[in-house]
C-alpha positions as CSV (number, residue, x, y, z in Angstrom):
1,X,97.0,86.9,90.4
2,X,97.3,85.2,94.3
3,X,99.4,87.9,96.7
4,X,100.3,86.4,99.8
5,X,101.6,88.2,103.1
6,X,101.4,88.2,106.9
7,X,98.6,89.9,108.5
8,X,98.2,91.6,111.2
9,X,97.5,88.3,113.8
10,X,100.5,86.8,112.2
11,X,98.7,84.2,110.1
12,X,99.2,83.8,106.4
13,X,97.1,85.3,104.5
14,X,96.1,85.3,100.6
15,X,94.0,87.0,98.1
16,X,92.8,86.3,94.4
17,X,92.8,89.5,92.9
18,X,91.0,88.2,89.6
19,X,89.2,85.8,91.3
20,X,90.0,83.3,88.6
21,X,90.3,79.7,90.4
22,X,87.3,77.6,90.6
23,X,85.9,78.0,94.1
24,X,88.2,80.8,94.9
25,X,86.7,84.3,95.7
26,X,88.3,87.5,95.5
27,X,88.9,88.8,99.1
28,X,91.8,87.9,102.2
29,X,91.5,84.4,103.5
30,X,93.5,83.0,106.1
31,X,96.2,80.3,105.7
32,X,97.2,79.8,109.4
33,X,99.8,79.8,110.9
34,X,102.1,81.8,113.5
35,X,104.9,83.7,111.2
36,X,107.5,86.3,112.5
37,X,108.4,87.7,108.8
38,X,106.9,88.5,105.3
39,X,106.2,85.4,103.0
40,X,108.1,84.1,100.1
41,X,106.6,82.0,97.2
42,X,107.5,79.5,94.3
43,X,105.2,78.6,91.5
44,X,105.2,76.0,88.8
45,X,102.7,74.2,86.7
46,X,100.7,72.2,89.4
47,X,102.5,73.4,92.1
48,X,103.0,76.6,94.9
49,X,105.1,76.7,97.5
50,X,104.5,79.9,100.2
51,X,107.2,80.4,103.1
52,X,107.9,82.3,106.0
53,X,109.5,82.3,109.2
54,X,108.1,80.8,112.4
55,X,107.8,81.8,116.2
56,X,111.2,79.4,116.7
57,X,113.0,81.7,113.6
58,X,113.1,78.9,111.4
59,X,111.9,78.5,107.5
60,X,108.3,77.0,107.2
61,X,106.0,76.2,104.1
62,X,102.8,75.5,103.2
63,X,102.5,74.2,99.6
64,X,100.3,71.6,97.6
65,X,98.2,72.1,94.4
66,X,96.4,76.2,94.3
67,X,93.8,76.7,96.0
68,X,94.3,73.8,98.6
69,X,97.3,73.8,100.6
70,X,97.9,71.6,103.3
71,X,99.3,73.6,106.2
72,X,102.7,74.7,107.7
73,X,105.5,72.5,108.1
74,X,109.4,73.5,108.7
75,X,111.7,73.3,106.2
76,X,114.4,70.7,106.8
77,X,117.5,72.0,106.7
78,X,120.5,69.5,106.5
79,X,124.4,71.2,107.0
């Protein structure tokens, strides 16, 4: 189990409770990143998907393969 959530210096943070990825160790590690709410996440086979809301108030994600995400990027919205 991977629980993810904003920490106190408004980076991402995670934690592998069962410590069951290769490589992965059970503890907080930061993900980055400069959020203004909670975070929001998607799973499927071979892929995850965290969210959360920037400093500019706009949806952002970092996703890729667990455990190697690539960074933040916004979410493009079209209307």
């Amino acid at each position: 189990m991977v629980a993810f959530a904003r920490g106190a210096d408004s980076a991402g943070w995670y934690n592998e409770f069962a410590g069951q990825t290769p490589g992965v160790t059970a503890g907080w590690y930061s993900i980055g990143g400069q959020l203004t709410s909670g975070t929001a996440t998607y799973s499927a086979p071979g892929e995850l998907d965290v969210y959360a809301l920037g400093t500019d108030n706009q949806p952002w994600t970092n996703s890729s393969t667990w455990p190697a995400l690539h960074g933040w990027n916004q979410v493009r919205i079209d209307y």
